[in-house]
C-alpha positions in Angstrom: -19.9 -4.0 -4.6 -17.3 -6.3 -4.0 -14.1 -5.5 -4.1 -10.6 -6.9 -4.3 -8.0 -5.1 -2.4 -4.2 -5.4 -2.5 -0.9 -3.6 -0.8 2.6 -4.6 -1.4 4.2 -1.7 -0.2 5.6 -3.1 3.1 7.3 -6.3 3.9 3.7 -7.6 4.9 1.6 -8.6 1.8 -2.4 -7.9 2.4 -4.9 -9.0 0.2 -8.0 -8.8 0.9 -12.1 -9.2 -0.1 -14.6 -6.9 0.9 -18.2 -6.4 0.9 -18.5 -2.2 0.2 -21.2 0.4 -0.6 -21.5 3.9 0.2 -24.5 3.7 2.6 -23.2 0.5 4.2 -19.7 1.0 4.3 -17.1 -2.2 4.5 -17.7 -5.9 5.1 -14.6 -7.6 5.3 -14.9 -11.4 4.3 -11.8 -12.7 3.4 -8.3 -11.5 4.3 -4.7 -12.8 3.7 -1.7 -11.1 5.8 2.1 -12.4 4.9 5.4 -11.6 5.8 6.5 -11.9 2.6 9.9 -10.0 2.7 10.9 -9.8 -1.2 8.6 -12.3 -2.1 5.9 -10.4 -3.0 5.5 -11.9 -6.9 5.7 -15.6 -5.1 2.9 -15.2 -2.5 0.3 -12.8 -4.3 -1.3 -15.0 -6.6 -1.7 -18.0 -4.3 -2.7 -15.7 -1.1 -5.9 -14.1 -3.7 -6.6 -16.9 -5.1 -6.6 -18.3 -1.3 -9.1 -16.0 -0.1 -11.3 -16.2 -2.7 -11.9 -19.4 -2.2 -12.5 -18.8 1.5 -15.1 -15.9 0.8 -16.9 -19.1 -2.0 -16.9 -16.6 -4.7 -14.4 -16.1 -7.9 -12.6 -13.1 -9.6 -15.9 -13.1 -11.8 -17.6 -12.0 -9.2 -15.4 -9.1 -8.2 -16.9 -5.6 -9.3 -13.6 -3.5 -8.7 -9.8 -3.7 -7.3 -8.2 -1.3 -4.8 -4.2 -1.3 -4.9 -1.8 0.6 -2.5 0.7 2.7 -4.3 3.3 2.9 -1.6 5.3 4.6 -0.8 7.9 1.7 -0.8 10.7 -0.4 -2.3 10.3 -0.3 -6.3 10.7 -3.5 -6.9 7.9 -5.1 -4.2 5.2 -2.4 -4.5 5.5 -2.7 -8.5 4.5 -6.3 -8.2 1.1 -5.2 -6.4 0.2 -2.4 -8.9 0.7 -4.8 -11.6 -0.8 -7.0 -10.8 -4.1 -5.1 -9.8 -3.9 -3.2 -13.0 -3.6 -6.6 -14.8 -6.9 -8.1 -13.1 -8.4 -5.2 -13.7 -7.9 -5.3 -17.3 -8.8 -8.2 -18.0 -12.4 -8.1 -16.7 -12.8 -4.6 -17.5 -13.2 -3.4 -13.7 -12.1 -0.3 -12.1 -8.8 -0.1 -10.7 -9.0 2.6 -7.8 -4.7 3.3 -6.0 -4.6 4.7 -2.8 -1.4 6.1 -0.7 -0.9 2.9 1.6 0.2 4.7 4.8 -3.8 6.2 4.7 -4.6 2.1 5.0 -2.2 2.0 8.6 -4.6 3.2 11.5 -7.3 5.9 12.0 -7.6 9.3 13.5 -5.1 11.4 14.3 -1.5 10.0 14.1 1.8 10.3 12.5 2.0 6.8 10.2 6.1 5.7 10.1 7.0 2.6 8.0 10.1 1.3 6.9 12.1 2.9 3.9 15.2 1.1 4.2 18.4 2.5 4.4 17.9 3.8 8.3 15.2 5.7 6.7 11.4 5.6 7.4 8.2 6.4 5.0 6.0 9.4 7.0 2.9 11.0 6.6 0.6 12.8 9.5 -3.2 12.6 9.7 -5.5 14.7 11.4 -8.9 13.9 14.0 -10.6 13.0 11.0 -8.1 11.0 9.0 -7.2 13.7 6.5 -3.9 13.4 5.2 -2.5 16.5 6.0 1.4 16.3 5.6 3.0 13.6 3.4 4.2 11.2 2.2 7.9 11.8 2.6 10.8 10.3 3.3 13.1 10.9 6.0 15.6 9.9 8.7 13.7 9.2 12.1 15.6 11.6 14.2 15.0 14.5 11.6 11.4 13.6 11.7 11.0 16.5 14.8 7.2 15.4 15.7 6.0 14.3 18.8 3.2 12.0 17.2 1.3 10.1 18.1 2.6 7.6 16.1 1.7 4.2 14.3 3.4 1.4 12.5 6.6 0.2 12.6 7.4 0.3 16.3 11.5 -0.9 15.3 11.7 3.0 15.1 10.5 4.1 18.2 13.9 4.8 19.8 15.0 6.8 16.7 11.8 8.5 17.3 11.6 9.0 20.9 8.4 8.0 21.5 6.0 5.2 21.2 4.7 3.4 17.9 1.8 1.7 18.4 1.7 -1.3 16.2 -0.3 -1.2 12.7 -0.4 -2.2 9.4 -2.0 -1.9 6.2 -5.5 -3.7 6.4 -8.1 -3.9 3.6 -11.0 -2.3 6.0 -8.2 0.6 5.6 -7.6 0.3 2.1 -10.9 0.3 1.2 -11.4 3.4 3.4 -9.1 5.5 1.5 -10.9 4.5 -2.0 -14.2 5.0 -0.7 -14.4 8.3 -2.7 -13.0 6.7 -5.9 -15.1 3.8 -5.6 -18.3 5.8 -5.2 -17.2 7.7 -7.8 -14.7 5.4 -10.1 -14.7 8.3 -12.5 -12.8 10.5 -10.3 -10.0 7.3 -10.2 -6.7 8.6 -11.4 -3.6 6.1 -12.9 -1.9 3.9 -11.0 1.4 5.9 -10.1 3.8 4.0 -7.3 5.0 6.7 -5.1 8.4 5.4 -5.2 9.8 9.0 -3.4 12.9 8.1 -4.3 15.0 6.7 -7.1 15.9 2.8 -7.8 19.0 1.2 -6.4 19.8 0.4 -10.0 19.9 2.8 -12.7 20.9 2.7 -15.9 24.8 4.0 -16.9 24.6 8.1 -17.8 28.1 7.3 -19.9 29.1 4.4 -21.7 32.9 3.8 -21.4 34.7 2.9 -24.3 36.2 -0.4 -24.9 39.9 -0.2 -25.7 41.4 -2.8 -28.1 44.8 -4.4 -26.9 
């Protein structure tokens, strides 16, 4: 099966193409890592359409796509979802979202990546890389683990402790939909773990507009 796999849920852009079956596990042939900041909808079509070419092969020959539903900021992780779902449609393929902090290392470990506003994304994993707590959101010094811990290492002295370097990959993506993609059946919608609400909302009362 080959597989598509996408995460825009940190300010590094993956996209990746990968060689997967259940027996075999994943072959990794093509792979596109950017720091892409908030430019997410600017980079993703030109980084798959990159390593596509690099792998020789087309989006006809992809068989399904694997999308990272964050957590993270609303406005870059919606751009991957969308665009997964949209691919997805249109060749009739099966879409299969994972939780991207699953994709960020292996074993057991405490995953922490940037939420913005002194805040970090969390979830903890045990020996066999079972998510067993998370995700959540939460300020680093009220995190009260000892690890160890993975990811963003710009938290580490909020932390107090070590953070071993790691991002989302598409072995690891493709790791965490290995029982949706075995099964594409068991895949549920595509719902962005956002955690928290947008910046912008919508007004709960309109003001009136006095006349002079």
């Amino acid at each position: 099966m080959l597989v598509l796999a996408l995460d825009t849920a940190t300010p590094t852009l993956v996209a990746g193409l990968a060689r997967w079956s259940p027996g075999a596990g994943t072959e990794v042939l093509a792979e596109r890592t950017l720091p892409s900041g908030n430019r997410h909808a600017e980079l993703l079509t030109p980084a798959i359409q990159d390593l596509l070419a690099d792998a020789g092969t087309t989006m006809a020959d992809v068989d399904a796509v694997v999308t990272g539903l964050g957590p993270g900021p609303f406005t870059g992780l919606r751009v991957g979802v969308v665009t997964a779902a949209a691919l997805a449609d249109a060749r009739v393929l099966p879409v299969v979202g994972v939780c991207s902090l699953d994709a960020i290392g292996a074993g057991a470990r405490t995953v922490v990546t940037d939420a913005r506003r002194k805040e970090i994304y969390w979830a903890a994993y045990d020996a066999d890389g079972t998510r067993t707590e998370g995700p959540a959101v939460v300020r680093p010094e009220e995190l009260g683990r000892p690890g160890p811990f993975v990811g963003d290492p710009a938290f580490a002295a909020r932390l107090g402790a070590e953070v071993v370097p790691a991002d989302v990959t598409t072995a690891g993506l493709l790791r965490a939909a290995g029982p949706q993609l075995a099964d594409p059946s068991s895949a549920g919608p595509l719902v962005p773990l956002y955690l928290r609400r947008p910046d912008a909302t919508p007004p709960t009362v309109i003001k009136a507009v006095s006349k002079s």
